[in-house]
N, C-alpha and C positions, 0 to 999 in steps of 0.2 A: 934542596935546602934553600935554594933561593928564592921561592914562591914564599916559604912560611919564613923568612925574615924579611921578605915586602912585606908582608901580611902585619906582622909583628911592628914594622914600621907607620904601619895604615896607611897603609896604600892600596889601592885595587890592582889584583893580580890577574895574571892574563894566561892560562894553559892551554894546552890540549887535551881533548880528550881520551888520546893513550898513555899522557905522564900517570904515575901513579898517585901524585896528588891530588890530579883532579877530584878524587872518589870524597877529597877532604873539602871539596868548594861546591858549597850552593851556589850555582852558575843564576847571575844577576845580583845576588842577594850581599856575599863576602867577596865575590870575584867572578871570573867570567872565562867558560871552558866552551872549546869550541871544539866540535864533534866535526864541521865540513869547512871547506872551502870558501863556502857561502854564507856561513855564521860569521865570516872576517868584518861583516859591516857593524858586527859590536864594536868593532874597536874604534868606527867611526864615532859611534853615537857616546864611547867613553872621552875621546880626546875631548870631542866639542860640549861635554856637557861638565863642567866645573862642580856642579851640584851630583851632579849624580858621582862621581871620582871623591867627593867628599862622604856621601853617603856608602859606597863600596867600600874605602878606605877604614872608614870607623868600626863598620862590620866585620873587617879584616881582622882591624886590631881584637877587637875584644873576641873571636873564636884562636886568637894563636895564644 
């Protein structure tokens, strides 16, 4: 529930790829599902990137 009221917020949301949400996020596009251990450095490139957290965020909004 908490994924889709980030979402709803617009905000870029962040799962795993076992939650059952994930099936509901185009991973890069409304939010960002990580399948390994190694996919972790999305999150780098979310924090540092303003533009792109604005762009994820909006795409959020409007699929919740």
């Amino acid at each position: 529930m908490s994924v889709l009221e980030g979402m709803a917020c617009g905000l870029p949301v962040v799962t795993s790829a076992n939650a059952g949400i994930a099936s509901l996020i185009h991973d890069g596009k409304d939010g960002f599902v990580f399948r390994s251990v190694e996919e972790l450095s999305k999150l780098l490139e979310l924090l540092s990137d303003p533009e792109l957290r604005r762009r994820i965020g909006i795409e959020a909004r409007k699929k919740s």
